[in-house]
Residue, then its C-alpha position, 0 to 999 in steps of 0.5 A: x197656275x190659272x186655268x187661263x195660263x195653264x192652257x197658254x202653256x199646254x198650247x206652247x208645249x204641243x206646238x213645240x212637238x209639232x214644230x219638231x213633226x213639221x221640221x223633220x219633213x224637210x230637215x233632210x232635204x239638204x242633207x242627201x248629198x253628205x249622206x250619200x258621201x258617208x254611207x253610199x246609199x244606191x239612188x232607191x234608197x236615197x228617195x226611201x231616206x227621203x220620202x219613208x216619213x211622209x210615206x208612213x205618216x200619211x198612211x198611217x195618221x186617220x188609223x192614229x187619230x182614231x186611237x187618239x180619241x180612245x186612249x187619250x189624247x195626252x197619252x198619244x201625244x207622249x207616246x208619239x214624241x217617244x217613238x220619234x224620239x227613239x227612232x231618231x237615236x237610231x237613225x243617228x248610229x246607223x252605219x247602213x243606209x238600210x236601218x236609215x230608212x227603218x228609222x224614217x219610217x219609226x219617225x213616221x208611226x211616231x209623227x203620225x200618233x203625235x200630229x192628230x193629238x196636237x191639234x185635238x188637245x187644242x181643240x178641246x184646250x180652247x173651246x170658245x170659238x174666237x179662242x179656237x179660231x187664234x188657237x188653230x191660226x197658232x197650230x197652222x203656223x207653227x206646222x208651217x215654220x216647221x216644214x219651211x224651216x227644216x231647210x235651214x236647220x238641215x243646212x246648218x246641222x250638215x255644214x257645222x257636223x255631218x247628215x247625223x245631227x239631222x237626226x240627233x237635234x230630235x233627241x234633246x226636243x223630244x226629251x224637253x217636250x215630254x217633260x214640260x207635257x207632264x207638267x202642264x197638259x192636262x190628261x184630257x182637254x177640256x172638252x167631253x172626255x176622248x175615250x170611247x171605251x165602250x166601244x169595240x176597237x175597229x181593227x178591220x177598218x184601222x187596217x184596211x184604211x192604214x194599208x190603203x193610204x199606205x199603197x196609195x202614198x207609196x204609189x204616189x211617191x215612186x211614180x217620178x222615178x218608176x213612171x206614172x203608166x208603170x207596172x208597180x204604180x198602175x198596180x199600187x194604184x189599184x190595190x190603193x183603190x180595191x182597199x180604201x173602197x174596202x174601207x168605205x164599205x166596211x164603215x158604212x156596215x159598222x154605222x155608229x161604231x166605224x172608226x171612221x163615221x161617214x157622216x163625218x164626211x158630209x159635214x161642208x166644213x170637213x169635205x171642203x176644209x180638207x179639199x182646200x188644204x190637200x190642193x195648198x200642200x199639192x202646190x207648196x211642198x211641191x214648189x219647196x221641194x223644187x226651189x231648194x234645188x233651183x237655189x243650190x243648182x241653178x243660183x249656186x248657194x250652199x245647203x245652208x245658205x239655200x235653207x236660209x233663202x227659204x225663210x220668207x215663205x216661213x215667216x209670210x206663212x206664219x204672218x199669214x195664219x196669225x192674221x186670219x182669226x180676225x179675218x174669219x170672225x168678220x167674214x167666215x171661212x170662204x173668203x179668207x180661203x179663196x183670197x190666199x188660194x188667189x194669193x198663192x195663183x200670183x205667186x206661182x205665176x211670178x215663179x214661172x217668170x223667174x230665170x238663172x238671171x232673175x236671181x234671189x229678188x223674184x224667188x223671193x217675191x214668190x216666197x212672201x206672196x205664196x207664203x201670206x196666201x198659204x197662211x190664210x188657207x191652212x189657218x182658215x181651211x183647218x179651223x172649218x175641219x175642226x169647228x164641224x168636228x164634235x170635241x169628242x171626235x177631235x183626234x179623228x177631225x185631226x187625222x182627216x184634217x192631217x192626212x189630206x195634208x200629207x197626200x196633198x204634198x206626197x202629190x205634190x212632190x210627186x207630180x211637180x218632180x215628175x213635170x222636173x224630170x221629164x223637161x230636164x230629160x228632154x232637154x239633156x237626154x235620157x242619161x240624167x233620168x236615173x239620177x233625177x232632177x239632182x243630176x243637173x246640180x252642176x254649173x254646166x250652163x245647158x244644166x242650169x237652162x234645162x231646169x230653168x225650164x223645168x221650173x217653169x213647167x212646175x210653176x204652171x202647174x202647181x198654178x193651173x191647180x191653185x187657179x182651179x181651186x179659187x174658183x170652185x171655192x168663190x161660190x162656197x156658201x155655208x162655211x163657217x159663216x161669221x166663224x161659227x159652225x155646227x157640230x151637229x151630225x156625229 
C-alpha cells in the first residue's frame, strides 16, 4: 500500500472510531422510555443513564489529550476503543439501572482517551495544510453524523430489539475498528514523534483539571433538574471554579512542563477556534435534545421515525464541513465561521416560528439551514485549533478542541431543557417539574401548546447566543488568513 493510500485508509478507520464516539452521544436518547419499561430506573437515574458519558468525557478529555501525546497516539486510540468496547458489553447484560450508569460512565473514560487521539492521528497523517484542512473538514463531519444520526439508529435498535442493542451495536464496531488500526494506522503519524518520555507525568495537574471539569460538567447537567440558584449546583460551581483556578495556577508554576502549557491558550486560532465551537454545540445539541421531543411529543412520530426525521441536519452538517476546505484556502477562517454562525441565527429564528400546525416542513428547513451553518463552524473552527497546535502537541490541541465541545453541549442541554422546563411548569403547573420536559409526551392539547411555547423560548435563546457570537467574530483579524497558520509559541 503507498504511503498516499495508506494514510486514506488510516483516516477511514479513525473516523469510523469516531463515528462510533459521536453516535453513542445521542444513541440513547429514544431509548429512555423502553429502558424505563424494563428496569424501572427512578427519574435521577435515568438523567444519569443520559447524561454520565457526556459527564465523564468532558471532564476527563484535556487529562486524555495530555496522555495521547505521551503514550502514543495509536495506542490511545486502541485503548479507547477497547474500554468503550467492554464497557458496552456490560451495559448490555445489566439488570439494574445502577451497573447501566457505570457503563455509561466506562463509555465516557473510553470516549475521552479515543476522541483526542482521532483527531491528533490526522493531524499528523496530513501535514500539508490544503491536505490538513480536507482531513479536519472529514473529522467534523463524521462527529457530526455520528451524534445527528444516533437517533435514528437508537429508534431503529429500540423498535426492531429492545434498549440493549443500544449498547451491544458497539461491540462488533469496536472489534472491526481495532483490527483494521493494526493493520493500517501507522504507530506515529507522520509528524515529530508523540512522546514526551522525558518529561515527568503532571499528575496534580491531570487531577486537578480532570476533577474540575468533572464538577463543572456535573454542575451543568443537573441544574435543569435541582434548579440553577440550588444548594448542590451553587456549591458544584464553586468547587469547579476553586479547582480549575487551581489547575491555572499550578500550570503556570510548571511553565514548560505543564500539561497543559498556557501559552497554548494565547495562540488566536486555539482561543477563538474553541470559543466558536463551545457556543455551536451550546445552540445544536441543545436544539437536537429539544426537537426530538418536539418530533415524538408534539407532531406524534415514533422513536424511530422521530430519528429519522432528524437526518437533514445530519447530511446538510456533513455537506457543510465537506465545502469549507475550498472555503478556507480562498478566505481563511473567520469568514467561513461568522457566515455558518449567521446561518445557524436564521435557522433558530425559523425554529421559534414553528408550531404543532407547522408540521415537519419548517422543522426541516431549520434542519438544513442549521446543519450547513454548522458544517462550516466545526470544519473551520477546528482546523484554526489544530493548524496553532505544533504536531507534537496535537492530542493536547485535540483535547482543548474536544472539551469546549463537550461543555458547549452539556450547556446547551442544560440551559435549553431548563428554559423547556420552567414554560411547561408555567403553563400546566408545578405537577409536571419533576418528571420533565417528558411529561408532556401525551396528545393532550394543552400539552402540545405548552411545549410549543417552550420551543420558542428555547429557539430564542440558543439564537440571542448564535446572534452574539457572529457579531464578535466579524472584526476577528488574523485567523488562519488564506488557510495558514503559525505554529510557533509552544
Amino acid at each position: 500500500m503507498t504511503g498516499d493510500r495508506q494514510r486514506r485508509a488510516a483516516a477511514v478507520v479513525v473516523c469510523l472510531g469516531l463515528f462510533l464516539l459521536g453516535m453513542d452521544l445521542t444513541v440513547l436518547n429514544v431509548a429512555v422510555p423502553d429502558l424505563q419499561r424494563d428496569l424501572n430506573p427512578s427519574m435521577a437515574q435515568v438523567q444519569w443513564i443520559v447524561d454520565a458519558y457526556a459527564l465523564v468525557l468532558g471532564g476527563l478529555v484535556l487529562t486524555a489529550g495530555a496522555l495521547t501525546d505521551r503514550i502514543g497516539r495509536r495506542r490511545a486510540f486502541m485503548t479507547g476503543l477497547a474500554v468503550c468496547g467492554a464497557a458496552s458489553a456490560f451495559g448490555a447484560l445489566a439488570e439494574e439501572p445502577g451497573p447501566v450508569v457505570a457503563a455509561r460512565c466506562g463509555m465516557g473514560a473510553g470516549a475521552a482517551l479515543l476522541m483526542p487521539a482521532t483527531l491528533s492521528i490526522i493531524s499528523n497523517l496530513f501535514t500539508e495544510p490544503a491536505a490538513r484542512r480536507r482531513a479536519i473538514a472529514l473529522w467534523a463531519a463524521v462527529l457530526g453524523l455520528g451524534g445527528m444520526t444516533g437517533p435514528v439508529l437508537g429508534g431503529a435498535l429500540v423498535e426492531g430489539f429492545s434498549w440493549r442493542a443500544g449498547f451491544w451495536v458497539n461491540v462488533p464496531l469496536v472489534a472491526v475498528t481495532l483490527v483494521l488500526t493494526l493493520r493500517v494506522v501507522p504507530a506515529t503519524g507522520s509528524g515529530p514523534t508523540p512522546r514526551h518520555g522525558g518529561e515527568r507525568v503532571d499528575l496534580p495537574g491531570a487531577v486537578l483539571s480532570a476533577c474540575g471539569l468533572l464538577t463543572f460538567v456535573w454542575a451543568v447537567i443537573e441544574s435543569p433538574a435541582q434548579g440553577w440558584t440550588s444548594t448542590p449546583v451553587l456549591s458544584g460551581f464553586a468547587l469547579a471554579t476553586a479547582l480549575l483556578t487551581a489547575f491555572v495556577v499550578h500550570e503556570r508554576r510548571r511553565a514548560e512542563a505543564a500539561m497543559l502549557p498556557l501559552s497554548l491558550l494565547r495562540l488566536p486560532g486555539v482561543v477563538r477556534g474553541a470559543v466558536s465551537l463551545a457556543l455551536l454545540s451550546f445552540a445544536l445539541y441543545g436544539a437536537l435534545f429539544v426537537i426530538t421531543l418536539y418530533l415524538q411529543g408534539v407532531l406524534g412520530y415514533t422513536p424511530w421515525q422521530a430519528g429519522v426525521r432528524t437526518l437533514p441536519l445530519a447530511a446538510a452538517l456533513a455537506a457543510g464541513s465537506l465545502a469549507t476546505p475550498s472555503l478556507m484556502a480562498r478566505h481563511g477562517a473567520r469568514k467561513p465561521i461568522a457566515a455558518g454562525l449567521a446561518l445557524v441565527t436564521v435557522a433558530f429564528a425559523v425554529l421559534a416560528h414553528t408550531g404543532a400546525a407547522s408540521g415537519y416542513g419548517r422543522l426541516m428547513v431549520f434542519e438544513v439551514v442549521a446543519g450547513l451553518g454548522a458544517g462550516l463552524v466545526a470544519a473551520a473552527g477546528t482546523e484554526a485549533v489544530m493548524g496553532a497546535v505544533p504536531l507534537s502537541r496535537a492530542g493536547l490541541g485535540s483535547a482543548v478542541n474536544d472539551a469546549t465541545r463537550q461543555v458547549g453541549a452539556a450547556l446547551g442541554v442544560a440551559v435549553q431543557g431548563s428554559v423547556l422546563s420552567t414554560v411547561i411548569t408555567d403553563r400546566l403547573g408545578a405537577a409536571v417539574s419533576a418528571a420533565g420536559p417528558t411529561a408532556v409526551l401525551a396528545p393532550s392539547p394543552a400539552a402540545r401548546q405548552a411545549f410549543v411555547d417552550g420551543l420558542t423560548a428555547t429557539a430564542l435563546t440558543a439564537g440571542a447566543v448564535t446572534l452574539a457570537a457572529t457579531l464578535a467574530v466579524i472584526p476577528w483579524r488574523g485567523v488562519l488568513p488564506h488557510g495558514t497558520t503559525s505554529r510557533e509559541g509552544l
